[in-house]
KOLTITOR-446500 format. One record per residue: residue in one letter; x, y, z of N, C-alpha, C in turn. Coordinates in steps of 0.05 Angstrom, whole numbers, plus 5000, padded with zeros to 4 digits. Layout:
- a X Y Z X Y Z X Y Z;
...
This chain:
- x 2974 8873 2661 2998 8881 2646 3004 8858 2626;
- x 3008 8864 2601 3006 8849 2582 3042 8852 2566;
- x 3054 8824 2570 3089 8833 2568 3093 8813 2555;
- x 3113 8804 2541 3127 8781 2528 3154 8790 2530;
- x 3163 8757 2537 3200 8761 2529 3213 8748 2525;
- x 3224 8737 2493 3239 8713 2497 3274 8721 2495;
- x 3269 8707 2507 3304 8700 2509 3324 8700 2478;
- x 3342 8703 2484 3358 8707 2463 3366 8681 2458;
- x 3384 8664 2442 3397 8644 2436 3412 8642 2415;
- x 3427 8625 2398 3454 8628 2390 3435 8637 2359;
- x 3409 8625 2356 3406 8632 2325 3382 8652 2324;
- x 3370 8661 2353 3342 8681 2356 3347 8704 2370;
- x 3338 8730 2362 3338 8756 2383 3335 8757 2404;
- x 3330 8771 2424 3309 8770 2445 3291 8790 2440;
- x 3271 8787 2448 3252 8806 2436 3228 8806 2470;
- x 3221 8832 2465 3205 8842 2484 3190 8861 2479;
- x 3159 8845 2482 3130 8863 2466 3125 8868 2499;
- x 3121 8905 2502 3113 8917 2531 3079 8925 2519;
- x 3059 8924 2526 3035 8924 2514 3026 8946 2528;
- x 3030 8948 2553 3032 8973 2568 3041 8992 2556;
- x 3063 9001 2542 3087 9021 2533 3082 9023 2518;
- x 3070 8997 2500 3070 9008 2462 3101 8994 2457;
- x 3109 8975 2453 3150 8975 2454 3140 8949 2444;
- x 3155 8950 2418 3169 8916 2403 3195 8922 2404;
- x 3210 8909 2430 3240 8902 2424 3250 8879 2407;
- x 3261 8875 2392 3291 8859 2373 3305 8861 2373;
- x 3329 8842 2382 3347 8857 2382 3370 8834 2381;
- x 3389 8827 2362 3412 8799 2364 3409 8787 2332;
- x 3422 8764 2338 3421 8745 2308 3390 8734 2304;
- x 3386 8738 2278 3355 8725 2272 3359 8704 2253;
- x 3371 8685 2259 3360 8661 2234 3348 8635 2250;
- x 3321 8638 2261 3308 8619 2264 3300 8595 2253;
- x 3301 8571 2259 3302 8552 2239 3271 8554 2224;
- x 3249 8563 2250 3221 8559 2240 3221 8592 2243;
- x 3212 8614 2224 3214 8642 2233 3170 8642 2239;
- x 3155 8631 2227 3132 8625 2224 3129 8626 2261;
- x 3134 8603 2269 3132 8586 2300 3148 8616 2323;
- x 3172 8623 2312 3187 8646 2322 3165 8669 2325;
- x 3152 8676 2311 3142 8703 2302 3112 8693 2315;
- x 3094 8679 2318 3077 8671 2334 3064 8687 2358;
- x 3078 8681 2381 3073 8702 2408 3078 8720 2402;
- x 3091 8739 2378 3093 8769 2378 3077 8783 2365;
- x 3063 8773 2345 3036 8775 2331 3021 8771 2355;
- x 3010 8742 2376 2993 8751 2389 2987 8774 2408;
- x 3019 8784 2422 3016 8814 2434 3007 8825 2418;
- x 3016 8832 2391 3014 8861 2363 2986 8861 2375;
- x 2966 8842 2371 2934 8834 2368 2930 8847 2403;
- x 2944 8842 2424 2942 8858 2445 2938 8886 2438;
- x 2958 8903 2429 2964 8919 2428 2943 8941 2411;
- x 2935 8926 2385 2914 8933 2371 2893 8931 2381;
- x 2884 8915 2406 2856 8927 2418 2852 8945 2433;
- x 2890 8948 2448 2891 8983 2460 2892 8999 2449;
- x 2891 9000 2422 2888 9018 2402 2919 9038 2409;
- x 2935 9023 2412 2968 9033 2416 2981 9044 2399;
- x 2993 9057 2393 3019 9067 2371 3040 9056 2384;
- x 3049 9041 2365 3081 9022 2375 3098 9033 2358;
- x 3120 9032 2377 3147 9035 2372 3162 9008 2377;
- x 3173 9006 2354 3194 8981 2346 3222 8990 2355;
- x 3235 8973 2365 3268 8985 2374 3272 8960 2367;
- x 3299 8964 2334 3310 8939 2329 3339 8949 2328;
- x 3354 8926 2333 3378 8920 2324 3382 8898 2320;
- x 3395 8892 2293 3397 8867 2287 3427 8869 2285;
- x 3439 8847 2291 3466 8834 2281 3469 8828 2246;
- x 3449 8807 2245 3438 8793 2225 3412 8783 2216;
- x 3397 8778 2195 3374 8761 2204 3373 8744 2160;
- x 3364 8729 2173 3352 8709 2149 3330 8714 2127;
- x 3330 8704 2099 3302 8710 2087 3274 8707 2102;
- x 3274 8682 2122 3251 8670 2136 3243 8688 2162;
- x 3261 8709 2169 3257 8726 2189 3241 8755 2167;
- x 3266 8754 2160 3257 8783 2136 3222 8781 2130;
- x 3213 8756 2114 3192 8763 2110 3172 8765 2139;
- x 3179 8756 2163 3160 8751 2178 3158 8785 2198;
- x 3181 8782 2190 3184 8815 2202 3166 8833 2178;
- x 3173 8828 2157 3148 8853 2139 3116 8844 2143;
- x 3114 8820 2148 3092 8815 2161 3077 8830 2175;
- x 3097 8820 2206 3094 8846 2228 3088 8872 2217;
- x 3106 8885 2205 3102 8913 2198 3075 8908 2190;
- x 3070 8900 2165 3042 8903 2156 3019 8910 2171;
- x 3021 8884 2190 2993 8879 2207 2999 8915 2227;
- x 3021 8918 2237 3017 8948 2251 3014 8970 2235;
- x 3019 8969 2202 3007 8985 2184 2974 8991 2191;
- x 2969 8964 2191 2932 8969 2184 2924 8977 2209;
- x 2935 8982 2235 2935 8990 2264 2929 9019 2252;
- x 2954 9028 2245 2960 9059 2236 2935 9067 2228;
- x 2916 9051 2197 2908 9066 2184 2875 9063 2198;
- x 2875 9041 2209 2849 9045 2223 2847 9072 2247;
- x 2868 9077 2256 2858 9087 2291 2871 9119 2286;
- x 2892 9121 2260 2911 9153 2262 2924 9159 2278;
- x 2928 9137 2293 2970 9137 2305 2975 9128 2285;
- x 3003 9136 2301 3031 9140 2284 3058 9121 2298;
- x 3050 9094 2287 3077 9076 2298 3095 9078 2285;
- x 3126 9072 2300 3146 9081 2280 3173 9056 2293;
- x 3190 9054 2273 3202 9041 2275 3235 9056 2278;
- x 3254 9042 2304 3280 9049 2313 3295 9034 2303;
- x 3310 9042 2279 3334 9024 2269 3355 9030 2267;
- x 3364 9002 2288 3389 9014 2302 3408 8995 2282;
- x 3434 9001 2272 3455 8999 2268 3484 9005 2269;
- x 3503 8988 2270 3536 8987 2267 3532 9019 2248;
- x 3563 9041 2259 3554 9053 2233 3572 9044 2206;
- x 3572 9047 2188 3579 9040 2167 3560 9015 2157;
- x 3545 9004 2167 3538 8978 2164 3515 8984 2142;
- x 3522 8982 2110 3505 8990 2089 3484 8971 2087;
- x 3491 8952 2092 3479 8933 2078 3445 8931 2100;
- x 3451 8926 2121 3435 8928 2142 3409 8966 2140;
- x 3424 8986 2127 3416 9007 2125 3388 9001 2105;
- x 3402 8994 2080 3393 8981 2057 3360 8960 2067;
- x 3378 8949 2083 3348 8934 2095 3327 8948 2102;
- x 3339 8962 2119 3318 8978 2138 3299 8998 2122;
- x 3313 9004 2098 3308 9025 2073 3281 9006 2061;
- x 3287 8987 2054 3265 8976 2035 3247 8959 2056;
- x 3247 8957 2084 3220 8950 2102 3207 8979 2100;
- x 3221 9001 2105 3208 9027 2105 3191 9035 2080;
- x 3200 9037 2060 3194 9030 2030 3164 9012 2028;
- x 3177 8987 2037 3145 8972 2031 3128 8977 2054;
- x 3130 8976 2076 3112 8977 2102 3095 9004 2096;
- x 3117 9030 2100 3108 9058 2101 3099 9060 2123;
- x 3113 9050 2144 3130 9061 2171 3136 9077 2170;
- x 3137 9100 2199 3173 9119 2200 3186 9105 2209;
- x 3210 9100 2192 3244 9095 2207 3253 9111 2212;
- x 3264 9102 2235 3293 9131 2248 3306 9115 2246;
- x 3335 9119 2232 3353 9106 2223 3374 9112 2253;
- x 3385 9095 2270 3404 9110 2294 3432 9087 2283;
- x 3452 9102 2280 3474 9080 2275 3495 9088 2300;
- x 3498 9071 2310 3514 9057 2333 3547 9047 2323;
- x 3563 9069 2346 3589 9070 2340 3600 9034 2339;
- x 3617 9036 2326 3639 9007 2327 3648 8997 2348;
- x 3651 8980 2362 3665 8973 2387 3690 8975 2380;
């Protein structure tokens, strides 16, 4: 069984790659000081996951995240793009948001845009 999970903390998600399941969880504040060093063990699952020849499903929610996350996250997408186009699954991405939260929508709009992912857009009531 092939799993990752880090812990959450005041400036990182927690995130949990199930390699078994096909599942990239994200989920909290992302402004990592190093997003490079951050993003590391989740690429080496992705590379798990791509030798099971998996279709992943991404489940994000972000609070927030940083330019240095942003790009490392389109990264990610990328590398599970070229997953897609080698094997003909279909990974897709869960983006979860506050509802009203445009700006965060907007995000999720232009990773979908450049990756060419499916997003399911799910927006999550207000506390």
């Amino acid at each position: 069984m092939e799993y990752l999970k880090i812990e959450k903390t005041d400036f990182t998600p927690e995130v949990t790659v199930d390699c078994d399941k096909g599942t990239i969880s994200i989920v909290g504040i992302c402004i990592p000081e190093d997003a490079v060093v951050f993003f590391e063990p989740i690429i080496q699952k992705v590379d798990c996951l791509m030798q099971n020849k998996r279709q992943i499903i991404f489940d994000i929610y972000l609070e927030y995240f940083n330019t240095g996350f942003s790009k490392n996250l389109l990264a990610l997408f990328m590398k599970v793009v070229e997953l897609d186009s080698n094997e003909n699954s279909k990974s897709k991405v869960i983006w979860k948001l506050e509802e009203g939260d445009d700006e965060l929508r907007e995000s999720g709009e232009l990773f979908e845009e450049i990756s060419k992912l499916d997003f399911e857009f799910v927006e999550i009531p207000q506390h």
